[in-house]
Backbone as CSV, one residue per row, in Angstrom:
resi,resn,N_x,N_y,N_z,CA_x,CA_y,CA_z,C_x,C_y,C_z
1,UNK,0.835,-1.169,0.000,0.000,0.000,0.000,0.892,1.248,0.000
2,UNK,0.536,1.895,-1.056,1.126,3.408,-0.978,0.726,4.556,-0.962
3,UNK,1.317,5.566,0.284,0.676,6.653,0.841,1.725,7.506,0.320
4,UNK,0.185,8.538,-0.415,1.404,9.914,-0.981,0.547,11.038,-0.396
5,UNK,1.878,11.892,-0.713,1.338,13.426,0.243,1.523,14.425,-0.642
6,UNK,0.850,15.224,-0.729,0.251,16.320,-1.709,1.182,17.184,-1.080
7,UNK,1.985,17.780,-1.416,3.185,19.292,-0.638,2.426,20.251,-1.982
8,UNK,2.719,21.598,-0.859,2.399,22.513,-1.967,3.683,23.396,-2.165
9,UNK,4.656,22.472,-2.151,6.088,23.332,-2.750,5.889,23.952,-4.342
10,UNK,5.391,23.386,-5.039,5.708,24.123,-6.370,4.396,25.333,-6.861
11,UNK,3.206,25.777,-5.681,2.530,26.420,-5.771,2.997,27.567,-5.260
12,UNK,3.685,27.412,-4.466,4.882,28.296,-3.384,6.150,28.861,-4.824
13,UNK,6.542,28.040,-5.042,7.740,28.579,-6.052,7.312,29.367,-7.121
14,UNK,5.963,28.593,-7.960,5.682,29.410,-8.937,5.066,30.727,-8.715
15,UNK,4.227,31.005,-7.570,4.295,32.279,-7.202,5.053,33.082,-6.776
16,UNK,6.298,32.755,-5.998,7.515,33.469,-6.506,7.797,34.175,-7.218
17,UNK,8.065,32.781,-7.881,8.646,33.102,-9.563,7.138,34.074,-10.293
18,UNK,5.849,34.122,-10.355,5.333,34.810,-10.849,5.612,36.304,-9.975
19,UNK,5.712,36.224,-8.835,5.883,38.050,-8.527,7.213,38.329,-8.784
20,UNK,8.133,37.916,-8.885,9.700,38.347,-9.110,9.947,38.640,-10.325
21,UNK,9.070,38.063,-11.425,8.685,38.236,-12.987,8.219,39.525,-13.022
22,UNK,6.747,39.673,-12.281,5.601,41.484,-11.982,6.852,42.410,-12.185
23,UNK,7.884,41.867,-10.889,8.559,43.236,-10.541,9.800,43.342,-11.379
24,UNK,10.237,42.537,-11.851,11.463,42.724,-12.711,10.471,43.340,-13.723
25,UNK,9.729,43.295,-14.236,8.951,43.712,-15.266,8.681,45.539,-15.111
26,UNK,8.263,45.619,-13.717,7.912,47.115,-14.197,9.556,47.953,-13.341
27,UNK,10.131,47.169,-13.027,11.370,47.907,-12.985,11.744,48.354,-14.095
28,UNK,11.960,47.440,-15.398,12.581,47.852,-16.304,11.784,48.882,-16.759
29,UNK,10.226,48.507,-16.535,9.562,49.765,-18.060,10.273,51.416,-16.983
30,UNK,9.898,51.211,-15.330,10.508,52.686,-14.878,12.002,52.789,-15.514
31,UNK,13.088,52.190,-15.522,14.201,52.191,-15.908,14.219,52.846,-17.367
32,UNK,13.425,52.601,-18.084,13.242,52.855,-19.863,12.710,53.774,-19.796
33,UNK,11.732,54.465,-18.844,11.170,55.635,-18.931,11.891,56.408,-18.758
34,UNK,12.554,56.244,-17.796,13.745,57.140,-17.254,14.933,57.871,-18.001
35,UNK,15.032,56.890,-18.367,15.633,57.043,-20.090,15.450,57.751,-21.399
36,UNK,14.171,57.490,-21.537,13.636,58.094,-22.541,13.586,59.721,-21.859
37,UNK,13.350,59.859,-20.628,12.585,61.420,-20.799,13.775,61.939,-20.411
38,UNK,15.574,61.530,-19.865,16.710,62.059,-20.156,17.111,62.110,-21.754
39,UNK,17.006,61.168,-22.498,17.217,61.102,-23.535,16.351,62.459,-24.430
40,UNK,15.100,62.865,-23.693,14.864,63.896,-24.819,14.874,64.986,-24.093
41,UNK,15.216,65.216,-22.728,16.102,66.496,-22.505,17.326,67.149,-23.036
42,UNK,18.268,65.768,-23.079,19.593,66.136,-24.057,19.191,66.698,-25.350
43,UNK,18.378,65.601,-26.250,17.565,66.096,-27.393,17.187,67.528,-27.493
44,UNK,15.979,68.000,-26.533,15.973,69.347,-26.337,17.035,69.913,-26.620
45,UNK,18.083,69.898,-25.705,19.139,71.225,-25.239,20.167,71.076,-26.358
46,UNK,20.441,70.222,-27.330,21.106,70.258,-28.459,20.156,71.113,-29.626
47,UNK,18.873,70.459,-29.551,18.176,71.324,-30.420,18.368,73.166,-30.497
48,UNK,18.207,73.407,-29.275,18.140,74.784,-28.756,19.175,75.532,-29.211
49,UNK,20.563,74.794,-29.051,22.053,75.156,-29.353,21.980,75.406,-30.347
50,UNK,21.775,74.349,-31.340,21.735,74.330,-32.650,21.152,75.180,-33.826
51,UNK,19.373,75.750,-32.868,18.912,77.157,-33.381,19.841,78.125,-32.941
52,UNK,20.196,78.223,-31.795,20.860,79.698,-31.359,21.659,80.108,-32.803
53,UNK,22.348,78.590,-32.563,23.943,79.211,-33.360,23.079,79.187,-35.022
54,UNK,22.105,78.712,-35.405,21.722,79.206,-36.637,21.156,80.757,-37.130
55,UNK,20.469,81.138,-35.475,19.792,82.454,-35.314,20.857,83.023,-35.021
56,UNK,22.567,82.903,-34.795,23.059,84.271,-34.829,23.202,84.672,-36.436
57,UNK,23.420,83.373,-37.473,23.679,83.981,-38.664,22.446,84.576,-39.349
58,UNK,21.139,83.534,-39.302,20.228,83.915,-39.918,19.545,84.917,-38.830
59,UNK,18.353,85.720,-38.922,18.039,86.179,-38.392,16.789,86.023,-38.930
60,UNK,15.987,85.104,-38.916,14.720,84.824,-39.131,13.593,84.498,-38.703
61,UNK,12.572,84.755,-38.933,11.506,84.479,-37.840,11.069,83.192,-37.762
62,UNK,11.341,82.235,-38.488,10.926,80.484,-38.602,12.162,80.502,-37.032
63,UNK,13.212,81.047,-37.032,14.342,80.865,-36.232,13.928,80.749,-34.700
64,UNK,13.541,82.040,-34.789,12.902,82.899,-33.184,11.341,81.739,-32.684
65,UNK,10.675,81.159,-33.938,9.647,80.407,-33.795,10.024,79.106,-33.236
66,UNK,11.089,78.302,-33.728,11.394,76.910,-33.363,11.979,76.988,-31.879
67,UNK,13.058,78.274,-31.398,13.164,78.746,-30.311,12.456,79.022,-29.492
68,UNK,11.635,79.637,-29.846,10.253,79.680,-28.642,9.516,78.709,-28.038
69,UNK,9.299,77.631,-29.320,8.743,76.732,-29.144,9.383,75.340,-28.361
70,UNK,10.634,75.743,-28.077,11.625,74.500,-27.403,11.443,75.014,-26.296
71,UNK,11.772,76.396,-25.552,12.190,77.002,-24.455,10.847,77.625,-23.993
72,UNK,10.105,77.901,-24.637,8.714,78.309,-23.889,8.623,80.082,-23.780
73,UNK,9.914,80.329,-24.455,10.110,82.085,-24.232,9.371,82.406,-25.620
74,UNK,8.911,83.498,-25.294,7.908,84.172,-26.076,8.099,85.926,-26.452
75,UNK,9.354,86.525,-25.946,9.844,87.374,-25.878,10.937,87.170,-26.922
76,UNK,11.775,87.884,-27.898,12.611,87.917,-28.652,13.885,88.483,-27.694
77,UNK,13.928,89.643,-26.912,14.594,89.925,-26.573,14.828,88.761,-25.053
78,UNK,14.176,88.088,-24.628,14.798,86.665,-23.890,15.247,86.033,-24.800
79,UNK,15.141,85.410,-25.454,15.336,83.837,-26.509,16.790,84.694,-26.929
80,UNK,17.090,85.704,-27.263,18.787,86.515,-27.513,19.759,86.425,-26.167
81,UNK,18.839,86.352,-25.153,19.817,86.441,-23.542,20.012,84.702,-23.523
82,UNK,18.770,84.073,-24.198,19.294,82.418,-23.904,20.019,82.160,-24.566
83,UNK,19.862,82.234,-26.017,20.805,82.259,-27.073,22.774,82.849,-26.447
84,UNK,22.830,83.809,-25.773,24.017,84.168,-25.596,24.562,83.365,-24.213
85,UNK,23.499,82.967,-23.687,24.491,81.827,-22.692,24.708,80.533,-23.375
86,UNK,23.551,79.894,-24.392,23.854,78.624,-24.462,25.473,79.138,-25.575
87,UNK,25.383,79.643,-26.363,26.533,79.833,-26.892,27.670,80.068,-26.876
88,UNK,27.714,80.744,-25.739,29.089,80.915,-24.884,30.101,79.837,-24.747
């Protein structure tokens, strides 16, 4: 006669293993987010550079527009004071 015993070891493990999965999971997406929204700050602040130093040669209003629209300045005579630090 043989007596077996039901253990609930592998109901135990696989839930484990299913929450250690959850959390490795949304670690990474915070990790990638994190990322991404440094990644388009740099983006930004190269952009910005990149008008300045086009708006010292040109002097155009598409210029002063793409500038405004990165930095949020709405003044011409600011977006020239940002322009002369980022360029420096």
């Amino acid at each position: 006669m043989k007596l077996e015993l039901k253990t609930e070891n592998k109901n135990y493990s696989k839930s484990f293993l299913y929450f250690f999965g959850i959390v490795f999971i949304l670690a990474l997406t915070v990790i990638l987010y994190d990322i991404s929204l440094k990644l388009g700050i740099i983006s930004r602040h190269y952009q910005i550079e990149y008008n300045c130093k086009i708006l010292y040669f040109e002097k155009s209003t598409t210029n002063f527009k793409k500038i405004s629209k990165l930095s949020n300045l709405k003044s011409k005579q600011r977006i020239w004071e940002l322009c002369r630090e980022v360029v420096k």
